[in-house]
N, C-alpha and C positions, 0 to 999 in steps of 0.2 A: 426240580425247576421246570416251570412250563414252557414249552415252546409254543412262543405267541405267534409264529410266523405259520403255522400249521392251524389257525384255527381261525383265520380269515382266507378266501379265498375271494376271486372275483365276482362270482354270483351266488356266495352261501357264507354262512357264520355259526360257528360249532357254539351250539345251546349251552359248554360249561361257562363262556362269558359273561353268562347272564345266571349261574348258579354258584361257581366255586368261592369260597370262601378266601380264596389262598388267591385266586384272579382278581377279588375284590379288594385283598389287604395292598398287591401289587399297583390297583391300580389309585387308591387312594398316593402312595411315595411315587410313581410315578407321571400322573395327570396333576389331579388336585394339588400335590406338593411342590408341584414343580412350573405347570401351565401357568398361563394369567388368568384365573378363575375372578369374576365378578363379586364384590362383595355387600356393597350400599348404593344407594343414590344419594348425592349429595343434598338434598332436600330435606333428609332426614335428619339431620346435622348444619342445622342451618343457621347457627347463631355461635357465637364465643363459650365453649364449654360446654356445648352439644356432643353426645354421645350416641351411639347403637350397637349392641352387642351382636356378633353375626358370628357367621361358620364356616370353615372351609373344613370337608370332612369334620373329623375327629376333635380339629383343634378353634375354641373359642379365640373368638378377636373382639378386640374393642376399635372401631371405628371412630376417631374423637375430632371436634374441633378444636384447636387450643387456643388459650386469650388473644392471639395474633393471628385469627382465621386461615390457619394451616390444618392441612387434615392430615392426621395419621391411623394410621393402621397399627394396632399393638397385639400379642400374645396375651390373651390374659392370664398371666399367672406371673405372682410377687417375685421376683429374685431373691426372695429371702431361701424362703422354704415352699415354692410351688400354689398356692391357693390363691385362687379368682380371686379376684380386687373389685370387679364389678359385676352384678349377678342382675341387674335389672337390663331391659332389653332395651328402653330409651328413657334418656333423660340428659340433663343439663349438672356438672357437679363442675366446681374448683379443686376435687381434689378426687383420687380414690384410695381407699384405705384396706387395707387387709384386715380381716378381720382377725387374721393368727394373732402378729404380735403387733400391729399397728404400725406398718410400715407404710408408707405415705408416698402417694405421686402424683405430680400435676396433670391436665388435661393434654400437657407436650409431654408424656411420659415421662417427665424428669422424677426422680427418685427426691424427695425434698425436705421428709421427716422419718426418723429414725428414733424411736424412743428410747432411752438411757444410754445412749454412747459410751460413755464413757468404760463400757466392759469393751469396747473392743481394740484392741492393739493398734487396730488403722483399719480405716474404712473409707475408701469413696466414691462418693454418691455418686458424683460425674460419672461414674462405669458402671451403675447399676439401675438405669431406669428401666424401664417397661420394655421386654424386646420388641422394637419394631420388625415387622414384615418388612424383607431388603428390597422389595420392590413396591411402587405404588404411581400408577395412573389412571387419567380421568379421561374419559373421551361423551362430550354431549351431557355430563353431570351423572354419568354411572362410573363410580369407582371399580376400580381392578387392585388387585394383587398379585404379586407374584412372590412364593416361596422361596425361588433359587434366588442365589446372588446374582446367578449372570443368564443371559439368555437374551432371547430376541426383545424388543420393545415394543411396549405396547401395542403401540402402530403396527408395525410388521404381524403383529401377530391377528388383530383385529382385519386387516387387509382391508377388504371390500365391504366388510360387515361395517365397517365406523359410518360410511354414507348412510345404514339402514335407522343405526340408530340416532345419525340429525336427522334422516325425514321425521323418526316416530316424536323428536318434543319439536318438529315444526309445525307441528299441528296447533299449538300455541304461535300467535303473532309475534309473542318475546321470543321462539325457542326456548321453552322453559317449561318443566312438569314438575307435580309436587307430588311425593307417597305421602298423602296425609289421611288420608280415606280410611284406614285400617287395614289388616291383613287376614285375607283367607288362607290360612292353614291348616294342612292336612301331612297323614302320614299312610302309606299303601305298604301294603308284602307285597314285591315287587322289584324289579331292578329300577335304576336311574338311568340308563339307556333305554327303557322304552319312554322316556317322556320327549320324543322327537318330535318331528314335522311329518306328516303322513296324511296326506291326498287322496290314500284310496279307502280310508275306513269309512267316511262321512257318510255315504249315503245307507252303511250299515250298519256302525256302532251308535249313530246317531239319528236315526231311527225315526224317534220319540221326539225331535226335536225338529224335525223334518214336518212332523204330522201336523204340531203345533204352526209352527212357520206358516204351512199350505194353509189350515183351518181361519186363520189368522187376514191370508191374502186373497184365498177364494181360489178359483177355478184357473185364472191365471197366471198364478205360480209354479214357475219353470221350477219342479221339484228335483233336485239333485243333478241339474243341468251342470255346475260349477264342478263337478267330482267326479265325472268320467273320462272314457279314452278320449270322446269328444268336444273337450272343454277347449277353451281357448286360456284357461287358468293354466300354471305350470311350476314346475319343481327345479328349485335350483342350487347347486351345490357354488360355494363361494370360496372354496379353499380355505387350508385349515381346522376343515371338519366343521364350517359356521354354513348354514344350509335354510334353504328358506321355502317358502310356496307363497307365487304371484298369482293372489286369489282376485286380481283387476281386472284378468284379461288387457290384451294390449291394444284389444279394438274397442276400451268403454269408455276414455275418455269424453268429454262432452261438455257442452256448456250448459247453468241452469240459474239459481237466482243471482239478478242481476247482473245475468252475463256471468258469471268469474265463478264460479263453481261447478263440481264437478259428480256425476249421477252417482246414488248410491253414497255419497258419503254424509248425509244423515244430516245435511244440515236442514233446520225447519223453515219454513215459511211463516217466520214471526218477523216481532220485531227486533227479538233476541237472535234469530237466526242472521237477520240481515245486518245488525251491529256486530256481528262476529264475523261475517262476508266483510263487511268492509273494514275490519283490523288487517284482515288476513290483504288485502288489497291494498291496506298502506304501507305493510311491511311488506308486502312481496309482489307487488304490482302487480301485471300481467300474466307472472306467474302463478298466482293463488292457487288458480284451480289445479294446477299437477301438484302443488305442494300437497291441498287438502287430499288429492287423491291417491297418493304415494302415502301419506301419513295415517290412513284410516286404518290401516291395517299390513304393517311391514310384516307379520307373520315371520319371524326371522328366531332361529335358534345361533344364538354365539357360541360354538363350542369352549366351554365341554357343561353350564349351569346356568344361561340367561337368555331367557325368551322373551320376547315380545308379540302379544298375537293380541290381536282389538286394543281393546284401552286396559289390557293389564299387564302390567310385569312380572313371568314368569321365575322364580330361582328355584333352581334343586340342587336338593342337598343329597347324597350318597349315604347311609347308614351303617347298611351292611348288603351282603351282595341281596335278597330278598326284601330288603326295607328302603323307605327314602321318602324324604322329606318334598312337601312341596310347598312355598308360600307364593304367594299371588298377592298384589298391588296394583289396586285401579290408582292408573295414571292419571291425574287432575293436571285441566292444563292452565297454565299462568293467564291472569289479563283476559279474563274472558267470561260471558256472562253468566251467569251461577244455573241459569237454566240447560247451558251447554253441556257443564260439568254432573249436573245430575242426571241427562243422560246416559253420560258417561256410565256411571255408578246403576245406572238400573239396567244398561246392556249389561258391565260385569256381572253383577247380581243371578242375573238371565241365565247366563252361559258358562260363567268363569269360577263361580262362588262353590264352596264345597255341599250349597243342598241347590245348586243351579239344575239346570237342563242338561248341560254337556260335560263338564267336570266329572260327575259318578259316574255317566257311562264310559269315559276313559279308566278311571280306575278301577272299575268292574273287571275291564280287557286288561289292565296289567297285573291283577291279582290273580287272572285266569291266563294268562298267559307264564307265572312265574308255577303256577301250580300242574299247567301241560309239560312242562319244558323239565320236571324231573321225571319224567317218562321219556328216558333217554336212550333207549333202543338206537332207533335210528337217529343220530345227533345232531345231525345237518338241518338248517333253516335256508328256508332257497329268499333271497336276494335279486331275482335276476329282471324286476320287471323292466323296460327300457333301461336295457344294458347300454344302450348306443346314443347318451345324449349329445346335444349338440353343442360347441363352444361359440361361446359368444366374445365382441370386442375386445369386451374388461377380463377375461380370461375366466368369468364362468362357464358352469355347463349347466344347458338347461333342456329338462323332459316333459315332457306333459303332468300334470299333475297329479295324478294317481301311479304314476314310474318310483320306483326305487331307490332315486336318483339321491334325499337326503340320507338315507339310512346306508347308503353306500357310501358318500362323504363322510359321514360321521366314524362309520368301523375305519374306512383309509388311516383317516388323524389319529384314531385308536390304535390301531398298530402300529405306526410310527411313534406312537407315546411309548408303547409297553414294549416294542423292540430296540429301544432308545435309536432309534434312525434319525438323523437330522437334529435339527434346533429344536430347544424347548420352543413352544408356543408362549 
């Protein structure tokens, strides 16, 4: 049995976290089975008999809408004899069917057709639909799960993180985003803990992306001004292990077209730019411009598999302790002019996409990081950069943005996961 409490410390984390085999089976029944792990957006599923097949760890779910616009969450696998019912990743069905022996259930997981009855002594259906996930909430139109029967709520658990994810779909005048754009997916050797928030790599893993940027702006482009000890950017842990980096600086707010916006957040100077200034100004008056600037980029990890950074949505999935899943979803926002949205889509592209500018050179550093980390001589990983953040009102803590500050929230959550201390998440 491993003692988890021995391999977190305050400013260091012992390398077999991120290699053993036996800490990765733990931490799938412990985190993944038991947390509120993220599953869909409700956008995906957005009609009477919409569907999406998704994954917590190990185990397939069917995420459905049923004829009475109820979402559930199901196991997929038949109650008959164990075999997926549905194998496509989206679509719209009245039913789903096993292909074993043709056992039948609606899109409310009810159990509904059973072929030739009559061998069985007694059978009933009422007790044998599709196992629901015993938990399921929504916050902002991103569904959650949660595996245990009992534990904290949603809310409780999302804490401080729920406000990150209204600003990110108030960047819509509805409050409202669509995953309709497609999905970039990729798979790294790798752990799923290094897909965090980290402030101090930018100006060296990303490099290449810097060079572009400068060449791009000319000679007065503050190049990697946003990513050192001197930034007015910053790192903030949120409790819970949901950790983020405030890439806005607190002194940049400003006013720009027509008054009501705010610098840097990308709106154009068209006619499309200013029809989208004044959406944002009917819904949210006066407000607009902290709305648009808060929602450009909440840069926010929800512990313990859902990011949000520019206009994509992050999910990771866990494999095995060396593998892991990552899909990416540019967020399209409701109600807004198509010129807007394609934006969107050509920053994700840029930056976020699997043959982008900055995606490969993350996954370069996690492939090279899983490959140093069994040169385990010396086993310690030092943590300690602004060991001393500051608490803020809301009860976060926040450091400069190149500080330590999320990768230290995130191991805290983690061993209170895997030393069973406290409430499920």
């Amino acid at each position: 049995m491993v003692e988890y409490s021995a391999l977190i410390e305050p400013d260091r984390v012992h390398s077999a976290i991120f290699t053993s085999d036996e800490i990765f089976a733990d931490e799938l029944e412990r985190i993944f089975y038991k947390y509120w792990v993220y599953v869909a957006h409700e956008s995906e599923i957005p009609e009477p008999g919409d569907y999406a097949t998704k994954w917590i760890g190990e185990k397939q779910l069917i995420v459905s809408r049923s004829k009475d616009g109820e979402v559930g969450v199901f196991y997929n696998r038949c109650r008959h004899r164990g075999a997926a019912v549905c194998m496509e990743e989206y679509g719209n069905a009245t039913f789903f069917r096993c292909p074993y022996h043709g056992w039948t259930y609606n899109s409310a997981g009810d159990l509904v057709g059973v072929p030739y009855p009559s061998r069985y002594a007694e059978l009933d259906k009422s007790t044998l639909g599709l196992a629901q996930v015993p938990r399921i909430g929504v916050s902002s139109g991103f569904i959650f799960a949660s595996m245990a029967e009992e534990g904290p709520t949603l809310e409780e658990h999302l804490g401080l993180a729920a406000g990150f994810l209204e600003d990110f779909v108030k960047a819509s005048p509805t409050g409202k985003i669509t995953l309709s754009a497609g999905t970039s997916k990729s798979v790294f050797h790798g752990n799923w803990k290094f897909v965090g928030m980290d402030g101090y790599h930018t100006n060296f893993t990303h490099k290449t992306v810097l060079d572009l940027r400068q060449r791009k702006a000319g000679p007065n482009f503050q190049r990697g001004a946003g990513n050192t000890d001197k930034s007015a950017n910053e790192s903030w842990d949120l409790g819970n292990g949901h950790c983020r980096l405030d890439l806005t600086g607190r002194d940049k707010i400003a006013v720009g077209v027509a008054g009501n916006t705010a610098i840097g957040a990308g709106i154009p100077d068209t006619p499309d730019g200013h029809a989208y200034m004044d959406s944002m100004v009917g819904s949210y008056g006066d407000d607009a411009a902290d709305v648009i600037r808060k929602s450009r980029d909440v840069h926010i990890h929800v512990w313990p598999n859902l990011q949000l950074i520019g206009a994509s949505v992050r999910v990771i999935r866990p494999m095995a302790a060396g593998r892991t899943e990552v899909l990416s979803y540019p967020a399209m926002l409701d109600d807004v002019p198509e010129s807007i949205n394609t934006t969107r889509i050509r920053s994700f592209e840029w930056f976020s996409g699997v043959a982008s500018f900055g995606t490969p050179d993350d996954v370069e550093v996690f492939e090279r990081n899983q490959i140093g980390l069994q040169s385990d001589y010396i086993p310690w990983l030092v943590l300690a950069r602004g060991l001393t953040p500051e608490p803020v009102d809301d009860g976060a803590l926040v450091g400069n943005v190149t500080d330590e500050v999320p990768q230290r929230a995130q191991m805290s959550a983690w061993l209170r996961a895997m030393t069973n201390e406290g409430d499920r998440g």
